[in-house]
C-alpha positions in Angstrom: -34.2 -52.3 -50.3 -32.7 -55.7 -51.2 -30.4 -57.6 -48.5 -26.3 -56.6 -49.7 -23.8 -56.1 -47.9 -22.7 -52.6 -47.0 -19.2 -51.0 -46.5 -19.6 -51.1 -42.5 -20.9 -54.6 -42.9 -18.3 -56.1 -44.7 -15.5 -56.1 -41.7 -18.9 -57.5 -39.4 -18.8 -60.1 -38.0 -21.1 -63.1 -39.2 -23.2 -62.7 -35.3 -23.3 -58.9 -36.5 -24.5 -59.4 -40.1 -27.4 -62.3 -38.9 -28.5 -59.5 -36.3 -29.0 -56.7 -38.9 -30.7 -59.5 -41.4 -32.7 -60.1 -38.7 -33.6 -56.4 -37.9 -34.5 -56.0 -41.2 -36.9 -58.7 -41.6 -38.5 -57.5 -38.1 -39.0 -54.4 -39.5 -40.7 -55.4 -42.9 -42.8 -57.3 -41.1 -44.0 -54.9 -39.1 -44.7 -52.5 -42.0 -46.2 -55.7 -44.3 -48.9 -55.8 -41.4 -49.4 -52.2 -41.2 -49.8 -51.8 -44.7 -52.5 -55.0 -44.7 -53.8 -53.1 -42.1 -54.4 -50.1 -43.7 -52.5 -48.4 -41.1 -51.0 -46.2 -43.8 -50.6 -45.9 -47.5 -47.3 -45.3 -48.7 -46.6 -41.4 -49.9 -43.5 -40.2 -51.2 -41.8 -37.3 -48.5 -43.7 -39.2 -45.9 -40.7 -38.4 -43.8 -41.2 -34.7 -43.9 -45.2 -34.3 -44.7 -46.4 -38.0 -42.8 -47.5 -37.1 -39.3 -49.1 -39.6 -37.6 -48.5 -39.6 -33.6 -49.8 -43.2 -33.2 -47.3 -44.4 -35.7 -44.5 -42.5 -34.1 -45.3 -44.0 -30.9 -45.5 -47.4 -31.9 -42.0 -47.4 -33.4 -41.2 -46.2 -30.0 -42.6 -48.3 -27.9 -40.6 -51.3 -30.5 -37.5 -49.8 -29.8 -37.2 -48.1 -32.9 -36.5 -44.9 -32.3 -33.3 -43.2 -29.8 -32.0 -46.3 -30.8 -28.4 -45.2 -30.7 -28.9 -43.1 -26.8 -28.0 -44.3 -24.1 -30.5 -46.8 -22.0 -30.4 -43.9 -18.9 -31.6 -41.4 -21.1 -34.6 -43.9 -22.1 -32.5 -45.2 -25.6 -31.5 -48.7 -26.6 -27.2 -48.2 -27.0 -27.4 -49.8 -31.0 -25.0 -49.0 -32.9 -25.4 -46.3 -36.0 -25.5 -49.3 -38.9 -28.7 -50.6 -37.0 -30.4 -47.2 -36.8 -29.7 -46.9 -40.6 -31.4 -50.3 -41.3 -35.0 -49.2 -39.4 -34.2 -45.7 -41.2 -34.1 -47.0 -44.9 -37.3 -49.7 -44.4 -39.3 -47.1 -42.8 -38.3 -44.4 -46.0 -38.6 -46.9 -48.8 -42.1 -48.1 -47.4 -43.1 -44.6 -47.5 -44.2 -44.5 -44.0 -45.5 -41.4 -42.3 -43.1 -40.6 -39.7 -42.3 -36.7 -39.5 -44.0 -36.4 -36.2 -40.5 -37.7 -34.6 -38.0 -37.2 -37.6 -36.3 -34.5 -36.4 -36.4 -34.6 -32.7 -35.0 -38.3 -33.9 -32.5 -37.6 -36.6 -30.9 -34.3 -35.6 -32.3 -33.1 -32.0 -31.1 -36.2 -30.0 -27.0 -36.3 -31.0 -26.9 -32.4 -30.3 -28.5 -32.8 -27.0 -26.6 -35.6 -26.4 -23.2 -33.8 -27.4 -24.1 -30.3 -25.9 -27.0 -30.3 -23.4 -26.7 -30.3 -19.7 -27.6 -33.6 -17.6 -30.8 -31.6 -16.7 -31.6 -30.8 -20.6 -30.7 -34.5 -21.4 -32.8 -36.1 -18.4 -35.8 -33.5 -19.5 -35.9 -34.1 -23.5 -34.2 -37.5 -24.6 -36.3 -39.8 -22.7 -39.7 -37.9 -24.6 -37.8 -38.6 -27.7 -37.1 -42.2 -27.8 -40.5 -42.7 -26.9 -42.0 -41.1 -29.7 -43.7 -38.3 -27.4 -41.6 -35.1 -27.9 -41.5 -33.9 -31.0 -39.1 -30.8 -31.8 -38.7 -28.3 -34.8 -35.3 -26.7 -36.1 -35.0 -22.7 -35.2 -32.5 -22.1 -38.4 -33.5 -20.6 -41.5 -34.8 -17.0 -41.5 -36.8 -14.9 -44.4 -33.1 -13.1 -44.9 -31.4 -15.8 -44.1 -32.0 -19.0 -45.7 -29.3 -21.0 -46.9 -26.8 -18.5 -45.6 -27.5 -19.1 -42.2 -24.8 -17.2 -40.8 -26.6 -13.7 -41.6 -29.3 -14.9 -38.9 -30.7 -11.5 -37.0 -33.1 -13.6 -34.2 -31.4 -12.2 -31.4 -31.5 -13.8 -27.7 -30.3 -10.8 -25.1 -29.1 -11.7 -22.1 -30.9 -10.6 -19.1 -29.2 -10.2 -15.6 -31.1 -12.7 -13.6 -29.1 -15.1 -16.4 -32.8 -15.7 -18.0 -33.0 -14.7 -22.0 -35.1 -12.4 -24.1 -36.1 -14.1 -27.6 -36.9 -11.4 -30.9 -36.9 -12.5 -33.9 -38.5 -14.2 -36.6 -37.4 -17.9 -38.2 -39.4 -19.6 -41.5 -40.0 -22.6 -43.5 -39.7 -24.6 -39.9 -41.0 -27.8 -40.4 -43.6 -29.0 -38.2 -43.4 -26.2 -35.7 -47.5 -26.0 -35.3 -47.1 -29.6 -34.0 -43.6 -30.0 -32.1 -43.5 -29.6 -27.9 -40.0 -28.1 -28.5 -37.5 -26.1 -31.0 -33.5 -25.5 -31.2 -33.1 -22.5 -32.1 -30.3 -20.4 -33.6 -30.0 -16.9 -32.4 -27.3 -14.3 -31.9 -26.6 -13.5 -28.8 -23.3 -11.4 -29.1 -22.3 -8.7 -31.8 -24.6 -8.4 -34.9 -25.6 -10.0 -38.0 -22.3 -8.9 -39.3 -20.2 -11.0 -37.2 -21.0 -14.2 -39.5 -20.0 -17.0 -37.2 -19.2 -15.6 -34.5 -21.6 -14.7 -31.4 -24.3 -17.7 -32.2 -25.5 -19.6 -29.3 -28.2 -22.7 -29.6 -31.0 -22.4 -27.4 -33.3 -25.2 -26.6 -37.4 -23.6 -26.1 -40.5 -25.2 -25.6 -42.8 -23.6 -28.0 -45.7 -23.7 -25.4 -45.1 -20.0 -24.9 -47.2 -17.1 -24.7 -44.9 -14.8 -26.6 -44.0 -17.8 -29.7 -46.6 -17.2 -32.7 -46.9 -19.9 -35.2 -48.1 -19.1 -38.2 -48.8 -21.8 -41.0 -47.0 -21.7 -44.7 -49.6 -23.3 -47.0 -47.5 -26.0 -49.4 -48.7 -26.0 -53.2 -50.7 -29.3 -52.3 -52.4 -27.4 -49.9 -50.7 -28.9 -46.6 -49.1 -27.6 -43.5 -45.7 -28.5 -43.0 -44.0 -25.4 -42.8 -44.6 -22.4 -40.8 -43.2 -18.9 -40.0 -42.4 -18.8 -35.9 -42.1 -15.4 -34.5 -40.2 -14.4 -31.0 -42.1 -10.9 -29.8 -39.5 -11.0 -26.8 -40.0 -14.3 -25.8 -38.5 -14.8 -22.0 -37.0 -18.1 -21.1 -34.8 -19.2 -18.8 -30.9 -19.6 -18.0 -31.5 -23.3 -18.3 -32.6 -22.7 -22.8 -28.7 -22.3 -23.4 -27.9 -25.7 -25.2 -23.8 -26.2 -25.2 -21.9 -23.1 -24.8 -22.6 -19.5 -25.3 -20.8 -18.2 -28.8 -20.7 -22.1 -30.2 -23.9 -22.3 -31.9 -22.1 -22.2 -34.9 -19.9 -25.0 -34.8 -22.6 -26.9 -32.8 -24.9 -26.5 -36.1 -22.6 -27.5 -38.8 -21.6 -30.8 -36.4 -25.8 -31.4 -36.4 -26.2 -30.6 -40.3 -24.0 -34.1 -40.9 -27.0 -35.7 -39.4 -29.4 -33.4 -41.4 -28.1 -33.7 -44.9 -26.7 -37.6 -45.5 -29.7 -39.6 -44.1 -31.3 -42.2 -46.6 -34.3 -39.3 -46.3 -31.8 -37.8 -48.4 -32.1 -40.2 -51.8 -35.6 -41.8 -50.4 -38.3 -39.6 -50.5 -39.5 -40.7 -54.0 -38.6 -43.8 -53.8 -42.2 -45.4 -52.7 -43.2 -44.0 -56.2 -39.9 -46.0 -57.9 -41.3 -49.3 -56.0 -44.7 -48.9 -56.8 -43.6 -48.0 -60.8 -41.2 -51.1 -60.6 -44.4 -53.8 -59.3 -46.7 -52.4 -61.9 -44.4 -53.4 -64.5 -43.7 -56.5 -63.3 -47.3 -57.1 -63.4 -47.8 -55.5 -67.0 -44.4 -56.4 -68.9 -42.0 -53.7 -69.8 -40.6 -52.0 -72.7 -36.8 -52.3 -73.5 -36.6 -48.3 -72.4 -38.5 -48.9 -69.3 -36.4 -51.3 -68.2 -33.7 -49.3 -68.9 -34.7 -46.4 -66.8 -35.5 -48.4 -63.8 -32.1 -50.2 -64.0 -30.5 -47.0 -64.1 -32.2 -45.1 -61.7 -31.8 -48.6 -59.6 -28.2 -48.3 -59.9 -28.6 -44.3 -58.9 -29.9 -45.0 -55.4 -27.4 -47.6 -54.8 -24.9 -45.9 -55.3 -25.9 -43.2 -53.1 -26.9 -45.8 -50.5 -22.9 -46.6 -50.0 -21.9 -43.0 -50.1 -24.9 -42.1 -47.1 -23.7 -45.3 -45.3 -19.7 -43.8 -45.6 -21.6 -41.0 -43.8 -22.5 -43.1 -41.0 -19.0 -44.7 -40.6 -17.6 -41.9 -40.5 -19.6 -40.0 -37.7 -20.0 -43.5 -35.6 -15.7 -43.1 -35.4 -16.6 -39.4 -34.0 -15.6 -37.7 -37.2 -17.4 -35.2 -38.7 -18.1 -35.2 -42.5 -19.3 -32.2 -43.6 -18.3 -32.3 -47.0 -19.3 -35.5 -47.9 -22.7 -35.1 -46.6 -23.1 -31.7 -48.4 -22.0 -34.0 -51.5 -25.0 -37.0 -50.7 -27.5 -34.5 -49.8 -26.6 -32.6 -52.9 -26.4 -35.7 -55.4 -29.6 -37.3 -53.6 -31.9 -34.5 -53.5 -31.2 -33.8 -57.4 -31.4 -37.8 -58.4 -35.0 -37.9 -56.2 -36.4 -35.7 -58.5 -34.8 -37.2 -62.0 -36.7 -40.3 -60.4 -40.2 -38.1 -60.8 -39.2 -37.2 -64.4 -37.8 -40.2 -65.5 -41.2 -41.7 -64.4 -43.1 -39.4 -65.7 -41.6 -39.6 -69.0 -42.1 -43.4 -69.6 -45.2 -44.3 -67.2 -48.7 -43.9 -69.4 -50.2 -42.2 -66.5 -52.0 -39.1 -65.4 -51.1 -37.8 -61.7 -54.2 -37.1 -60.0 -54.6 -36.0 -56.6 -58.3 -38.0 -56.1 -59.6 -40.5 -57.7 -57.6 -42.8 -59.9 -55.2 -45.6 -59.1 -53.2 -45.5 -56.4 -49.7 -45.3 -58.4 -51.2 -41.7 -60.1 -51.9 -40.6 -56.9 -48.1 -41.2 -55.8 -47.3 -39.4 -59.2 -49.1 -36.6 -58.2 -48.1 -36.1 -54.5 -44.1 -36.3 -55.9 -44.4 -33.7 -58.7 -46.3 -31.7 -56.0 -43.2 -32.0 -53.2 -40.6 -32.7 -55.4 -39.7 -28.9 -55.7 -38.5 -28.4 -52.3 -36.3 -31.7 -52.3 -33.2 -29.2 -54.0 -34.2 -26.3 -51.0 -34.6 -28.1 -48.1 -31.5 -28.9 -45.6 -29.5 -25.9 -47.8 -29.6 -25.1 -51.3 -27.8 -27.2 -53.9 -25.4 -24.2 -54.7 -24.8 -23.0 -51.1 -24.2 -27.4 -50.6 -21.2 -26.8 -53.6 -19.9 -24.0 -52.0 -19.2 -26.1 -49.1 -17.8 -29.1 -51.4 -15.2 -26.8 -53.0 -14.3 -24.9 -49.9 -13.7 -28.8 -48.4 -11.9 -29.9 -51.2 -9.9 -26.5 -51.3 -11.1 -25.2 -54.9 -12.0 -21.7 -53.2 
């Protein structure tokens, strides 16, 4: 992404603005060299699909990731701003980095805000390394985008321990993570909506967890179906308090739904379209299109970094991150077509260039940008309930 300034950056100081320049350039550097390396290639949803352990490590061991946690929970106390900067290089260079994405993006804060010094000292530290890798317990095969109507149920035993049934889907990365939070009820009955739902942190290393893999249209694993047959854990799985889950979600979705991922996962495909016509000359419409998708995803850049603002003053900004997850997801897939439409190119999986390659991977994920993180309509819903227009 080209060097402007940004809403958060333009009451920084000039110490503060020279430190995220520097960041920046730090970071590109480090990616320039992987790339030369061939460490990677870049790959559009290489945030959700991109697993590479090594790679997740090495941003940890830079200081890259848990960058916003506390030092005595093994973080590096930056602020939000500075997080965003590593986030948006690391996207836009299409670098594989869903090993840690969500224990990163999403696990972290709600540990941090509800866990128990025990669950922080256990889990944060593995996180900021790049060594603990967790998958989200939310969606289930009646209960997708309505996640209220969730029927996993965790019981209550007497010795305080609980008793996991239940069945959760399309959970990213569950045959690889150490760890999942996981949404259950555990008081009344599907019924109840929002009331009853507790969070429960489990380590998936568990004789009574199957994970069973969902086979993407490219032929990948990145989501599976995770099944509870009365899984027992123990008092210590409770994460915040007992009947909050609800609230405790929606506070994590903010992180979930207004990331750069959010507006990014197509755009290694935009870069790599943009340097091939610098190199071969384009037509009036071409440039046309990549100005207007250009202005697109900067636009969307300053309404994800009003995100960030906003939750690093504590708020919490559900609405407008259902509205950049909403707009983002939709405007990464008129980035496919609008590519597709004016680039003389075949996708192909093998063979070929590398930019059809790129064209083939994004009209193979692009499908799942709108589904992912909540549906586009169920996203509206929750615009015109904010903006009180139902």
């Amino acid at each position: 992404m080209t060097d402007v300034a940004t809403p958060t950056q333009t009451h920084a100081s000039a110490d503060d603005k020279a430190q995220l320049q520097q960041l920046r350039q730090e970071v590109r550097a480090f990616l320039r060299a992987q790339l030369d390396a061939g460490s990677f290639a870049p790959a559009p949803d290489n945030w959700m699909s991109g697993f590479d352990p090594a790679f997740s490590a090495e941003l940890g061991r830079r200081g890259w990731l848990g960058m916003t946690m506390p030092e005595r929970y093994g973080g590096h106390g930056r602020s939000l701003l500075e997080r965003f900067v590593v986030t948006e290089e690391l996207l836009a260079h299409g670098a594989p980095v869903a090993a840690h994405w969500i224990a990163d993006r999403q696990m972290a804060p709600g540990i941090l805000a509800n866990g128990t010094e025990e669950q922080k000292q256990r889990y944060l530290p593995g996180i900021a390394s790049g060594e603990l890798f967790f998958a989200i317990g939310m969606s289930e095969p009646d209960a997708g985008s309505d996640l209220a109507a969730v029927r996993t149920k965790a019981i209550a035993e007497t010795d305080g321990s609980w008793t996991i049934s239940g069945t959760k889907v399309w959970t990213t990365g569950a045959h690889v993570a150490h760890a999942m939070v996981l949404l259950a009820r555990t008081d009344g009955d599907h019924g109840d909506r929002h009331t009853g739902l507790s969070q429960l942190v489990v380590d998936l290393d568990h004789p009574d967890i199957e994970v069973r893999p969902l086979k993407s249209i490219d032929g990948g694993q990145h989501f599976n179906e995770v099944v509870f047959h009365d899984a027992r854990v123990g008092p210590d799985a409770l994460l915040g308090r007992r009947g909050e889950g609800w609230a405790q979600v929606m506070s994590e979705l903010a992180f979930e739904r207004s990331g750069p991922e959010r507006y990014l996962s197509t755009m290694p495909l935009l870069r790599a379209w943009a340097e091939q016509l610098r190199h071969t000359g384009a037509t009036a419409r071409q440039r046309g299109v990549l100005g207007a998708l250009t202005a697109q995803a900067w636009a969307l850049r300053r309404m994800s970094l009003a995100v960030t603002t906003e939750l690093a003053a504590g708020r919490k900004p559900d609405v407008l991150a259902a509205i950049v997850k909403d707009l983002g997801s939709t405007f990464e897939g008129d980035v496919l077509e609008a590519i597709r439409a004016c680039a003389d190119v075949e996708p192909r999986r093998a063979g070929g260039d590398p930019f059809a390659r790129l064209l083939a991977a994004a009209t193979l994920h692009t499908p799942a940008f709108t589904l992912r993180g909540g549906t586009n309509e169920i996203l509206r819903g929750i615009v015109a309930r904010g903006m009180g227009l139902r």
